[in-house]
mmCIF entry with sequence, helices, sheets and N, C-alpha, C, O atoms, coordinates in Angstrom:
data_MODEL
# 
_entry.id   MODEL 
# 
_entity.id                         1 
_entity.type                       polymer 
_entity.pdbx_number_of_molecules   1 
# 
_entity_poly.entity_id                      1 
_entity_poly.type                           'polypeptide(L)' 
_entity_poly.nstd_linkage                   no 
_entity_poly.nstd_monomer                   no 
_entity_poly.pdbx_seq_one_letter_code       
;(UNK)(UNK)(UNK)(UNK)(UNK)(UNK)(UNK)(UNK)(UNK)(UNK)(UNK)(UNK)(UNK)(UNK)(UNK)(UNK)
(UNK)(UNK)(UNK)(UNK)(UNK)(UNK)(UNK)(UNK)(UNK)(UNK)(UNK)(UNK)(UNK)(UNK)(UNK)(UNK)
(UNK)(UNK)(UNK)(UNK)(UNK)(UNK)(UNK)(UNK)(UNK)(UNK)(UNK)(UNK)(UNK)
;
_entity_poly.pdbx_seq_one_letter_code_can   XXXXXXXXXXXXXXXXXXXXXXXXXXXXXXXXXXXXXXXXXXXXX 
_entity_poly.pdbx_strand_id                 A 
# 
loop_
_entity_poly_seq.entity_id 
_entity_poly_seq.num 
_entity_poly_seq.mon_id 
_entity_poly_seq.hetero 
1 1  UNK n 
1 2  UNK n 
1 3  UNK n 
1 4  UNK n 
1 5  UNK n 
1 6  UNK n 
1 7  UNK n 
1 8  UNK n 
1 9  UNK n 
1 10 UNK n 
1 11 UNK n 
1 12 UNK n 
1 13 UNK n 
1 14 UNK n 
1 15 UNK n 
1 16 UNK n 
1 17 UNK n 
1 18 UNK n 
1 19 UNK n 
1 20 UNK n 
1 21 UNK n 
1 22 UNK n 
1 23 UNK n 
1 24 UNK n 
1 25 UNK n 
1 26 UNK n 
1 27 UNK n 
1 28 UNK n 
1 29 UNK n 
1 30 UNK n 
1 31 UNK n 
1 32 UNK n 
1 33 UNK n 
1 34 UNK n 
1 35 UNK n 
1 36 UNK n 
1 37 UNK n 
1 38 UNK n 
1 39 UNK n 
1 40 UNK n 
1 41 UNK n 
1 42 UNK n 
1 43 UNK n 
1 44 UNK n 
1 45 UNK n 
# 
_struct_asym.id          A 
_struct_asym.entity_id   1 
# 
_struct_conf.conf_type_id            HELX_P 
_struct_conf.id                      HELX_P1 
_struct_conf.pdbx_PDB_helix_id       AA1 
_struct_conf.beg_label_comp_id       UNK 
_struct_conf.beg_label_asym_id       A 
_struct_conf.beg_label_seq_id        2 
_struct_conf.pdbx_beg_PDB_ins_code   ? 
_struct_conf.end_label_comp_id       UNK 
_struct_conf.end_label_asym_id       A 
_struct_conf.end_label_seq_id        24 
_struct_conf.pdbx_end_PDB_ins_code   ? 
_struct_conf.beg_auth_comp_id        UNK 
_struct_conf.beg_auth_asym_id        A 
_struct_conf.beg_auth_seq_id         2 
_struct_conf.end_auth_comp_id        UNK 
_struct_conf.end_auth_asym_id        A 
_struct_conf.end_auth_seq_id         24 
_struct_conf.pdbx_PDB_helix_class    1 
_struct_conf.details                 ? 
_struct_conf.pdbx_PDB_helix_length   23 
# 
_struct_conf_type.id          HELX_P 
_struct_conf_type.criteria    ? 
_struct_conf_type.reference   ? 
# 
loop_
_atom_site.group_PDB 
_atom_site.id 
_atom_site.type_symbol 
_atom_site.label_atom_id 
_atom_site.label_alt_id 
_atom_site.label_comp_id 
_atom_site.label_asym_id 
_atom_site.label_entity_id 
_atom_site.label_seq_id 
_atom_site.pdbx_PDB_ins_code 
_atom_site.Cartn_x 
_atom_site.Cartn_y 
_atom_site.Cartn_z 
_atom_site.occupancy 
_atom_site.B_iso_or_equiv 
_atom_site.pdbx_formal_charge 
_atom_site.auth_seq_id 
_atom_site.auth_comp_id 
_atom_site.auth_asym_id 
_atom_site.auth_atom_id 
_atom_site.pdbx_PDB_model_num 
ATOM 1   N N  . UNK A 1 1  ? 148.005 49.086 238.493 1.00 0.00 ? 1  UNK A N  1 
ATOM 2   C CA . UNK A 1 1  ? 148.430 48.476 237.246 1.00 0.00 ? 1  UNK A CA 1 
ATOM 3   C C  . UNK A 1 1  ? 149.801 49.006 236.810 1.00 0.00 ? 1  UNK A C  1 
ATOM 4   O O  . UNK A 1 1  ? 150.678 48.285 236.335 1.00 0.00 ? 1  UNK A O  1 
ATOM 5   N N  . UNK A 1 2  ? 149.912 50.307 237.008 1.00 0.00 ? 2  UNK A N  1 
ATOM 6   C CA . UNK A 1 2  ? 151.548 50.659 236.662 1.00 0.00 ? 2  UNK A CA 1 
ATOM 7   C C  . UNK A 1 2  ? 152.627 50.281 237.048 1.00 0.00 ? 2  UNK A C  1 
ATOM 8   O O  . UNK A 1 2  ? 153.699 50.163 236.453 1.00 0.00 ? 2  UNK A O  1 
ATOM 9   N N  . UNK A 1 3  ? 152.131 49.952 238.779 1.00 0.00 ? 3  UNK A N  1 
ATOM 10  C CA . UNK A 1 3  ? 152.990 49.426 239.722 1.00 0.00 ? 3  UNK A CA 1 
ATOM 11  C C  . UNK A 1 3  ? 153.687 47.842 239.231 1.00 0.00 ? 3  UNK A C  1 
ATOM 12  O O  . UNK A 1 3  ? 154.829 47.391 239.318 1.00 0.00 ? 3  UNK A O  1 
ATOM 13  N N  . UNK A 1 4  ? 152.410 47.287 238.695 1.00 0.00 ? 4  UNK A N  1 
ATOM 14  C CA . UNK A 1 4  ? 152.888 45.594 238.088 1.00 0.00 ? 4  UNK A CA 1 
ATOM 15  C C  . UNK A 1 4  ? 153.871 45.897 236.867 1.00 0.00 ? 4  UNK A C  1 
ATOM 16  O O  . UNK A 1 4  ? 154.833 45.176 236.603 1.00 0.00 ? 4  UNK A O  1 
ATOM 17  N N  . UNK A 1 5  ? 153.490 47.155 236.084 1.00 0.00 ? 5  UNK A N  1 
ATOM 18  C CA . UNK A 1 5  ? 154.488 46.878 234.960 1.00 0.00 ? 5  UNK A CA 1 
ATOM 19  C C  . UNK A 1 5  ? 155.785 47.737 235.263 1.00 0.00 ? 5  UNK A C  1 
ATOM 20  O O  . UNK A 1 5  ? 156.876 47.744 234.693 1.00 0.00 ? 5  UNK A O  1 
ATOM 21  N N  . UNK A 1 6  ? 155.425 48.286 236.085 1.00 0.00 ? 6  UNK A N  1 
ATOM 22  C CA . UNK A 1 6  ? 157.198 49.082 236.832 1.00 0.00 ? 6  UNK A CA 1 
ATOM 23  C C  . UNK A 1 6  ? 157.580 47.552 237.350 1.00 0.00 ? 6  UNK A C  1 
ATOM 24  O O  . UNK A 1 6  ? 158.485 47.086 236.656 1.00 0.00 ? 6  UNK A O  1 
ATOM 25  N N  . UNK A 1 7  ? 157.152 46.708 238.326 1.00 0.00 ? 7  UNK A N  1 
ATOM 26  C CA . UNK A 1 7  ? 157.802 45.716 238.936 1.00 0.00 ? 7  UNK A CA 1 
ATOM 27  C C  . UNK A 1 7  ? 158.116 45.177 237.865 1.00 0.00 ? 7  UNK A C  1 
ATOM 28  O O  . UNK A 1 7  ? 159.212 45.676 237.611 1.00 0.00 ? 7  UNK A O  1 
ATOM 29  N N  . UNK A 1 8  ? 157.715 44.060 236.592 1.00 0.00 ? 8  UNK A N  1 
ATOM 30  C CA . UNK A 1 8  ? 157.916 43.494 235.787 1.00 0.00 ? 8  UNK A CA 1 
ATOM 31  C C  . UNK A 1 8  ? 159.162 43.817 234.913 1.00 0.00 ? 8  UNK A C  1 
ATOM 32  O O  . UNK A 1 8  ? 160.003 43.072 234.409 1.00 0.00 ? 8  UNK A O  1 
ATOM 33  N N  . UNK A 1 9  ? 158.934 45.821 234.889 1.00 0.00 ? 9  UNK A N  1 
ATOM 34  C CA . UNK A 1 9  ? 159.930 45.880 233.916 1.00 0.00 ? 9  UNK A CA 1 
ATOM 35  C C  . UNK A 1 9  ? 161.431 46.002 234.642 1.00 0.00 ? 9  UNK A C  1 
ATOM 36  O O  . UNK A 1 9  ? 162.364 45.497 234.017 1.00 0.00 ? 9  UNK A O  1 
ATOM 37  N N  . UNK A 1 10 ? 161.704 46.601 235.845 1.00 0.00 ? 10 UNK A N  1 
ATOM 38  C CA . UNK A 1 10 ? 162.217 46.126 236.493 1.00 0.00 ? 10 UNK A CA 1 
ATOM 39  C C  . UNK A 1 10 ? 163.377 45.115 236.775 1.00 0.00 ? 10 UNK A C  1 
ATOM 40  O O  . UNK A 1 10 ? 164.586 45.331 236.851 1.00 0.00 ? 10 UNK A O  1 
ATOM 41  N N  . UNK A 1 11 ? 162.506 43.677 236.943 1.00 0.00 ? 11 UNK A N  1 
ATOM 42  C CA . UNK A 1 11 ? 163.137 42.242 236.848 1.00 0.00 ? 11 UNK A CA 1 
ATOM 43  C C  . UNK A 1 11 ? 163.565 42.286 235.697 1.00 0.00 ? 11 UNK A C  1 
ATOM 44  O O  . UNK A 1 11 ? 164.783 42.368 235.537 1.00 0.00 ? 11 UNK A O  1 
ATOM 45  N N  . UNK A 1 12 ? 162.891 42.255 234.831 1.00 0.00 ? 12 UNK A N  1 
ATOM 46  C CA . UNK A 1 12 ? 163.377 42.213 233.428 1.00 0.00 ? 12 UNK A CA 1 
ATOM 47  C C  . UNK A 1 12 ? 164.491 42.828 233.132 1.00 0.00 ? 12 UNK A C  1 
ATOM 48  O O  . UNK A 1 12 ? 165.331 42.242 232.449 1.00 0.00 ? 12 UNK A O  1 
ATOM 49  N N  . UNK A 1 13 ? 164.683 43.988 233.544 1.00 0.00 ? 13 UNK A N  1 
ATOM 50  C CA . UNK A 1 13 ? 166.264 44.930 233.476 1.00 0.00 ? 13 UNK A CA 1 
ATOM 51  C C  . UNK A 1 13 ? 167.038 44.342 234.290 1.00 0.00 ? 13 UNK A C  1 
ATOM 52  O O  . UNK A 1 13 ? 168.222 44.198 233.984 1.00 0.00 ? 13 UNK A O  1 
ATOM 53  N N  . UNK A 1 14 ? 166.469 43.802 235.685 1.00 0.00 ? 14 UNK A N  1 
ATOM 54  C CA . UNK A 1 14 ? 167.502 43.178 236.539 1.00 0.00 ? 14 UNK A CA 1 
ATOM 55  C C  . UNK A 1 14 ? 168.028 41.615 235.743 1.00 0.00 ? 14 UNK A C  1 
ATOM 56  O O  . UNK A 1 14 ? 169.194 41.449 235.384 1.00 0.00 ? 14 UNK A O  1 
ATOM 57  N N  . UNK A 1 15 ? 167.351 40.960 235.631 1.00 0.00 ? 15 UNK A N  1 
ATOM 58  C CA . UNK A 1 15 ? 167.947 40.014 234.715 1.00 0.00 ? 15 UNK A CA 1 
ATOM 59  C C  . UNK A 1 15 ? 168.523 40.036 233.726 1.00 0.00 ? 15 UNK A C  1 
ATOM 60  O O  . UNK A 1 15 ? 169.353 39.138 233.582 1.00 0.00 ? 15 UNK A O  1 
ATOM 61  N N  . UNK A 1 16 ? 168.375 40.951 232.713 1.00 0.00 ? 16 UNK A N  1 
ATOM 62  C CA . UNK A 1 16 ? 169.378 40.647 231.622 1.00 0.00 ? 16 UNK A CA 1 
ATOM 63  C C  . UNK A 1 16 ? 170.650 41.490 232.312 1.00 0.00 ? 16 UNK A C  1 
ATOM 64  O O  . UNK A 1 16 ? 171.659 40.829 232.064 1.00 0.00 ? 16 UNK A O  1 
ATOM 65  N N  . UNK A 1 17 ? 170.979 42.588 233.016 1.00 0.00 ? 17 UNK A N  1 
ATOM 66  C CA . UNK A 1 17 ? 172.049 43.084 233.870 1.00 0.00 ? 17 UNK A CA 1 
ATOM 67  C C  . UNK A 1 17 ? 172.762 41.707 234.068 1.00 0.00 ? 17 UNK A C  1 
ATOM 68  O O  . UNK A 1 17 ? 173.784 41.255 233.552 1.00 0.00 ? 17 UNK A O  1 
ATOM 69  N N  . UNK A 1 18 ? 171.929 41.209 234.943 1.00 0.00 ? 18 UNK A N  1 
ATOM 70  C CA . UNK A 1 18 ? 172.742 39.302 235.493 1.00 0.00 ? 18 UNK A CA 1 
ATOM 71  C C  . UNK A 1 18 ? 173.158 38.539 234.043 1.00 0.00 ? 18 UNK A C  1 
ATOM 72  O O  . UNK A 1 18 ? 174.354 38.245 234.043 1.00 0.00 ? 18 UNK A O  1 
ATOM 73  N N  . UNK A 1 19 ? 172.630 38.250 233.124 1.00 0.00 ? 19 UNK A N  1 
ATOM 74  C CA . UNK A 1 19 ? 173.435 37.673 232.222 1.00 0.00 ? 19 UNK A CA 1 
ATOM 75  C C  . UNK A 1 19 ? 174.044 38.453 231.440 1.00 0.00 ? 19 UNK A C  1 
ATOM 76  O O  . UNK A 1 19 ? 175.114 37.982 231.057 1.00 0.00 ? 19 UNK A O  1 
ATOM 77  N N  . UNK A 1 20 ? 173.777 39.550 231.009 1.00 0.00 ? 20 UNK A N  1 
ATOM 78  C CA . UNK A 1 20 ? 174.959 40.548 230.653 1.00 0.00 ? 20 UNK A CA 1 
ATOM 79  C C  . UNK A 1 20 ? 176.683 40.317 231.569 1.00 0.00 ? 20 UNK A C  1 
ATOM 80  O O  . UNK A 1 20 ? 177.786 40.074 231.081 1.00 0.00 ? 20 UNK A O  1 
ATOM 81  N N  . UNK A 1 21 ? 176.264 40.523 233.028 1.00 0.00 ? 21 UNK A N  1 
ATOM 82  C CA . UNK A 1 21 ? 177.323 40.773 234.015 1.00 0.00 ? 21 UNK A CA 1 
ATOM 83  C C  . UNK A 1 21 ? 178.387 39.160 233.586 1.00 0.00 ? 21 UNK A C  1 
ATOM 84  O O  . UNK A 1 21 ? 179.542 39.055 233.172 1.00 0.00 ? 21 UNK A O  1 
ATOM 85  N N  . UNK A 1 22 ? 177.205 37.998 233.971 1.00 0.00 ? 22 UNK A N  1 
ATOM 86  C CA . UNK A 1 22 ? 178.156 37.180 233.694 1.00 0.00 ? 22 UNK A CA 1 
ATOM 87  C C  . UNK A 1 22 ? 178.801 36.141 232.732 1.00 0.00 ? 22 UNK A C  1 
ATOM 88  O O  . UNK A 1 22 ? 179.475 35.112 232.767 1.00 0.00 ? 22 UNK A O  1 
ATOM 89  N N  . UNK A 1 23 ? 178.091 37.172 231.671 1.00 0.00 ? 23 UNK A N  1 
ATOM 90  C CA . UNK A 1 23 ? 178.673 36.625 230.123 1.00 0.00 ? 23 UNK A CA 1 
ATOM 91  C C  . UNK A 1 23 ? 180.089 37.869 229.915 1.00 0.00 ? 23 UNK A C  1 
ATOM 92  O O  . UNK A 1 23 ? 180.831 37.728 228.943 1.00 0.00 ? 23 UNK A O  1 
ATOM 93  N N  . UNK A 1 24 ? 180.308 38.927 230.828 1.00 0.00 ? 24 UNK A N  1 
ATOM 94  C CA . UNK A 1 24 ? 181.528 39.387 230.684 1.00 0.00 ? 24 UNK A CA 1 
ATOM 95  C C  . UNK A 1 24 ? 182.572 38.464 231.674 1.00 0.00 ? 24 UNK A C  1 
ATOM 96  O O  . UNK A 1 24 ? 183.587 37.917 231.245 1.00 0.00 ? 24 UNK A O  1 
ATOM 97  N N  . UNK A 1 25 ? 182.154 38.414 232.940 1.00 0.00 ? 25 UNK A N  1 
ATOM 98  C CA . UNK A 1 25 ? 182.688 37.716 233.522 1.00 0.00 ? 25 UNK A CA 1 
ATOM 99  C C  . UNK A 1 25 ? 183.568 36.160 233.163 1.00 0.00 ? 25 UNK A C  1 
ATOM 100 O O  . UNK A 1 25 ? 184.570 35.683 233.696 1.00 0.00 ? 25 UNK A O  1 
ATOM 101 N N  . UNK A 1 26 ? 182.895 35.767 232.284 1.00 0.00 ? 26 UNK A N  1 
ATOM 102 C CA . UNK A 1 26 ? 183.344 34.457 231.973 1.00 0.00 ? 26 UNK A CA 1 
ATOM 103 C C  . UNK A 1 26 ? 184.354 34.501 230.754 1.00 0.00 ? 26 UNK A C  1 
ATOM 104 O O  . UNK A 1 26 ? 184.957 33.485 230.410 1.00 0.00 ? 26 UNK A O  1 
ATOM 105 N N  . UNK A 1 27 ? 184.476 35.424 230.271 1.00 0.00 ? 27 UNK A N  1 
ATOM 106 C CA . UNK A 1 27 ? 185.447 36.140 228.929 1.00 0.00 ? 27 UNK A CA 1 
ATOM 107 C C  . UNK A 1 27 ? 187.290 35.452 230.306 1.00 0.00 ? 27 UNK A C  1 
ATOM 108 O O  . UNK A 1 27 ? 188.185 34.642 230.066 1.00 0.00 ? 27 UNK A O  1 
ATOM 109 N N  . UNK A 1 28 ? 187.115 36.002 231.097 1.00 0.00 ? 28 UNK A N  1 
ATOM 110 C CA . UNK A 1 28 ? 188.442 36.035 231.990 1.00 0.00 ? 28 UNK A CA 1 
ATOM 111 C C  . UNK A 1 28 ? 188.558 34.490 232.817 1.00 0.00 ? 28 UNK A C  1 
ATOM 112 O O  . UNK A 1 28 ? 187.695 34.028 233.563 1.00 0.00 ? 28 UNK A O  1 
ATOM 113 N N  . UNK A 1 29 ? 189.910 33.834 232.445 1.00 0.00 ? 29 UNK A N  1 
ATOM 114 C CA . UNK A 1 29 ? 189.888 33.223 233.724 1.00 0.00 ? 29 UNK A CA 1 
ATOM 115 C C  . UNK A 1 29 ? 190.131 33.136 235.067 1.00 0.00 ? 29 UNK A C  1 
ATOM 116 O O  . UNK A 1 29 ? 191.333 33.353 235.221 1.00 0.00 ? 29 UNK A O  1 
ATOM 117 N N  . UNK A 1 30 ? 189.612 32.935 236.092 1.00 0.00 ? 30 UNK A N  1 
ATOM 118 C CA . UNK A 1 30 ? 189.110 33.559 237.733 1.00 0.00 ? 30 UNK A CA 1 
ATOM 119 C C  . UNK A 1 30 ? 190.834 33.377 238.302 1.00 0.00 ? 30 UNK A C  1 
ATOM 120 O O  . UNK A 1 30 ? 191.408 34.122 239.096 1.00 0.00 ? 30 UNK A O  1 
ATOM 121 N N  . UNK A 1 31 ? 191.421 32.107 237.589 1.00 0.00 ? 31 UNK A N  1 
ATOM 122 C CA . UNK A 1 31 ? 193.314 31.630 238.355 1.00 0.00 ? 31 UNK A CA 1 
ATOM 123 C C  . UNK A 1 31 ? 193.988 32.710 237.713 1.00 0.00 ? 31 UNK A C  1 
ATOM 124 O O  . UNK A 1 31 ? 194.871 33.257 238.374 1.00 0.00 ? 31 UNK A O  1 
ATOM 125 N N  . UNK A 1 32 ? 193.730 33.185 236.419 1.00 0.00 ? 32 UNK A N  1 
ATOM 126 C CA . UNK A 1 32 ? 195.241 33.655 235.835 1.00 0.00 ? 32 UNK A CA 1 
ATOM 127 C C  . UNK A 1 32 ? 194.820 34.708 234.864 1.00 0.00 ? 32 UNK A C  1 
ATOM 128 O O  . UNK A 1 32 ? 195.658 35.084 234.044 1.00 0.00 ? 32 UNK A O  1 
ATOM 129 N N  . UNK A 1 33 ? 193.599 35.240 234.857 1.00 0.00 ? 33 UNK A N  1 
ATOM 130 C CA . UNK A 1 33 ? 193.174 36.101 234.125 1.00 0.00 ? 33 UNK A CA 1 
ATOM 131 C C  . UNK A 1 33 ? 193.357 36.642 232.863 1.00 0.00 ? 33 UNK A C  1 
ATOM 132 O O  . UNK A 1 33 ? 193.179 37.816 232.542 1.00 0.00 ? 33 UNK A O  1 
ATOM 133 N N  . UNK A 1 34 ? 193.875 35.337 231.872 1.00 0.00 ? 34 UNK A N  1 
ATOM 134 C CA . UNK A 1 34 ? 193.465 35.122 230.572 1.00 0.00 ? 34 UNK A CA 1 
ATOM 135 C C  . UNK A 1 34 ? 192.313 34.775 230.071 1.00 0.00 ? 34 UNK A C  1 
ATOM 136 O O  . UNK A 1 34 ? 191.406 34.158 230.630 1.00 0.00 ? 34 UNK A O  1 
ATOM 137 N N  . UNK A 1 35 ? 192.376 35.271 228.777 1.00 0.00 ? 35 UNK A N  1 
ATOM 138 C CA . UNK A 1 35 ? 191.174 35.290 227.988 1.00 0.00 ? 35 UNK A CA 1 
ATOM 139 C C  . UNK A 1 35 ? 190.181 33.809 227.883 1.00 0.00 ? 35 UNK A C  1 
ATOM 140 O O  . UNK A 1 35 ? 190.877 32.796 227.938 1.00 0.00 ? 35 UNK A O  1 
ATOM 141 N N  . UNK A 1 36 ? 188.934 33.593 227.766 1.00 0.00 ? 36 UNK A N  1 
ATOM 142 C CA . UNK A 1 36 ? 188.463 32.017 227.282 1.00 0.00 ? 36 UNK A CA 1 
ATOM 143 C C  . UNK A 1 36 ? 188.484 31.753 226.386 1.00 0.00 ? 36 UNK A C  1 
ATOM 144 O O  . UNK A 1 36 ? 188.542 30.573 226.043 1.00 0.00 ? 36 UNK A O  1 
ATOM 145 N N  . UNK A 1 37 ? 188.454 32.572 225.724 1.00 0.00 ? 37 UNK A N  1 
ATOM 146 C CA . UNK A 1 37 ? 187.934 32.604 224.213 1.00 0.00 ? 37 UNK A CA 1 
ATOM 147 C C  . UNK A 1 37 ? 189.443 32.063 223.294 1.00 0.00 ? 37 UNK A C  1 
ATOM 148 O O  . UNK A 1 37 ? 190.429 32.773 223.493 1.00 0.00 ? 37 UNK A O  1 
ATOM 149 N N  . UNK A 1 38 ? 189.553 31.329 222.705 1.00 0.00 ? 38 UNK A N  1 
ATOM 150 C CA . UNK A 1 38 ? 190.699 30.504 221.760 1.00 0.00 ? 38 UNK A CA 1 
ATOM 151 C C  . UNK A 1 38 ? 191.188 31.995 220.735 1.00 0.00 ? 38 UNK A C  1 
ATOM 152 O O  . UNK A 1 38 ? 192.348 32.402 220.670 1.00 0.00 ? 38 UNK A O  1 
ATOM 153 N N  . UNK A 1 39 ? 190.079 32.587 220.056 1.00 0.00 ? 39 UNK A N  1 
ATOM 154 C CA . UNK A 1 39 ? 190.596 33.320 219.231 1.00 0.00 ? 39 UNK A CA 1 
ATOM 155 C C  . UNK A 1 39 ? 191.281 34.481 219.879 1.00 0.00 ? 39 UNK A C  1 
ATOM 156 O O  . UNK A 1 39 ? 191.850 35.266 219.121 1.00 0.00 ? 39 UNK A O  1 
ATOM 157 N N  . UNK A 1 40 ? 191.308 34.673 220.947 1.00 0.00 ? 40 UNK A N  1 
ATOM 158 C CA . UNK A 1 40 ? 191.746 36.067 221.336 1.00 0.00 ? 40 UNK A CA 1 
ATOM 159 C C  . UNK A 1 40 ? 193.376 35.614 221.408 1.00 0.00 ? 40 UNK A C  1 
ATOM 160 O O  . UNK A 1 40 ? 194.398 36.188 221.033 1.00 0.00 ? 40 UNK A O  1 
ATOM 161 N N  . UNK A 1 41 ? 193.201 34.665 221.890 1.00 0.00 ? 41 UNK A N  1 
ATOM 162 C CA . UNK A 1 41 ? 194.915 34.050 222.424 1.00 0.00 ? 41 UNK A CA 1 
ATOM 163 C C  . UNK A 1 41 ? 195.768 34.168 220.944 1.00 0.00 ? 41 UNK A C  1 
ATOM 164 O O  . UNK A 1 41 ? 195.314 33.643 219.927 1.00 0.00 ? 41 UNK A O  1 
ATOM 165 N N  . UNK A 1 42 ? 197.105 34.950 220.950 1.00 0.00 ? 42 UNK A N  1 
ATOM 166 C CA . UNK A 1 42 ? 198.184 35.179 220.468 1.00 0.00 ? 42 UNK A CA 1 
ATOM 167 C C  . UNK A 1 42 ? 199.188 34.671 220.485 1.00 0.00 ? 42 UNK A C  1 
ATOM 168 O O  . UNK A 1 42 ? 199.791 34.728 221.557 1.00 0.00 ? 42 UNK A O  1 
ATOM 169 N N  . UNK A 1 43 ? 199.785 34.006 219.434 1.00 0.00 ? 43 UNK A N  1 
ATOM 170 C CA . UNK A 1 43 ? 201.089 32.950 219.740 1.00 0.00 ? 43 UNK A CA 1 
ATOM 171 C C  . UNK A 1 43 ? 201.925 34.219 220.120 1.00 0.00 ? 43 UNK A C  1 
ATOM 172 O O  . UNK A 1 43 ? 201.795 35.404 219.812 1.00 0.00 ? 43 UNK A O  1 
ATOM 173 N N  . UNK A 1 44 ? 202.729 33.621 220.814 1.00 0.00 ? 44 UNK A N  1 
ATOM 174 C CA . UNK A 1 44 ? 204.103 34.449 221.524 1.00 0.00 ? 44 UNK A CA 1 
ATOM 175 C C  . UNK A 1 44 ? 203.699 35.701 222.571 1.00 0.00 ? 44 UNK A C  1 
ATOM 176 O O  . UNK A 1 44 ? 204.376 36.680 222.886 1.00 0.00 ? 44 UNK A O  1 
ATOM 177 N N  . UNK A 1 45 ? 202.296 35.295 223.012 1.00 0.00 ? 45 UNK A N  1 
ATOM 178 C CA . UNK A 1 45 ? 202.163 36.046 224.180 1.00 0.00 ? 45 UNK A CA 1 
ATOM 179 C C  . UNK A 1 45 ? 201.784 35.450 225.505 1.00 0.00 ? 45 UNK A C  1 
ATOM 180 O O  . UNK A 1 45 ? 201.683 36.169 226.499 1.00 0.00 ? 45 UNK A O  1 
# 
């Protein structure tokens, strides 16, 4: 029984890691490595 909730908890850490990872990931764009986000962007930069 420990073994199921070590596995469970586990995935569970492994998955939010994965959307953690690629909700930073997507902040950058992959061509030119500016920001996505509208508010971050700075006139005259």
């Amino acid at each position: 029984m420990l073994g199921i909730g070590a596995a469970i908890g586990a995935a569970l850490l492994g998955f939010c890691a994965g959307l953690w990872s690629f909700k930073i990931k997507s902040r950058w764009c992959p061509d030119c490595g500016r920001t996505t986000y509208p508010i971050a962007d700075r006139p005259g930069e």
